[in-house]
C-alpha positions, 0 to 999 in steps of 0.5 A, spaced: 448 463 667 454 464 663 456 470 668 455 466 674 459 460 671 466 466 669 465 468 675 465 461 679 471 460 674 475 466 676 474 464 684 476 458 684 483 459 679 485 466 685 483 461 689 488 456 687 494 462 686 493 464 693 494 457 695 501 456 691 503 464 693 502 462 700 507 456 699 512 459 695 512 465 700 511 462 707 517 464 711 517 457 715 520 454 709 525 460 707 530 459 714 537 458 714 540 451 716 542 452 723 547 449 728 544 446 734 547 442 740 543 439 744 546 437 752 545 429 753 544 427 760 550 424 764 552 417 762 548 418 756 549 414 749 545 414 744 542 408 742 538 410 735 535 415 731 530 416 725 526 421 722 518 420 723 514 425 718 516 432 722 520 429 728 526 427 729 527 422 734 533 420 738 534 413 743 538 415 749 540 408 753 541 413 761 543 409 765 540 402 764 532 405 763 531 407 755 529 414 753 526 417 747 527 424 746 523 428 739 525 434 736 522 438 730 526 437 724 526 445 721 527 448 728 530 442 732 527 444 737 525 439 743 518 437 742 517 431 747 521 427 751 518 419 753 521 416 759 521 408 761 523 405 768 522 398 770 517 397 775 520 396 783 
């Protein structure tokens, strides 16, 4: 019985140090900052911006119609963008 309880211990702690390895050396996490210019349509102004867990996300007024462009916060990549129009 003892043995089996060592050897549960033993797995759970390698468990645990694996789990703390993967996340101090994942290389996500490890990236330079980097410079990104993202283009606006023509006309376009910006309205708000906030941070929502893992996305930034960015109101547009183009022309009248309201625009919400997201990106990923550590590539700042796009990620989505939602369109809104007035039904004719």
């Amino acid at each position: 019985m003892m043995l089996i309880a060592g050897l549960t211990t033993a797995l759970a702690v390698s468990a645990v140090l694996i789990a703390i390895g993967y996340r101090l050396f994942r290389v996500e996490g490890s990236r330079a900052p980097s410079d990104v210019t993202a283009l606006l349509p023509k006309g376009a102004k910006i309205t708000a911006t906030a941070v929502a867990g893992d996305r930034l996300v960015v109101t547009l007024d183009v022309g009248g119609s309201v625009r919400i462009e997201t990106f990923d916060v550590h590539t700042l990549r796009p990620a989505g963008t939602l369109k809104f129009a007035s039904e004719p």
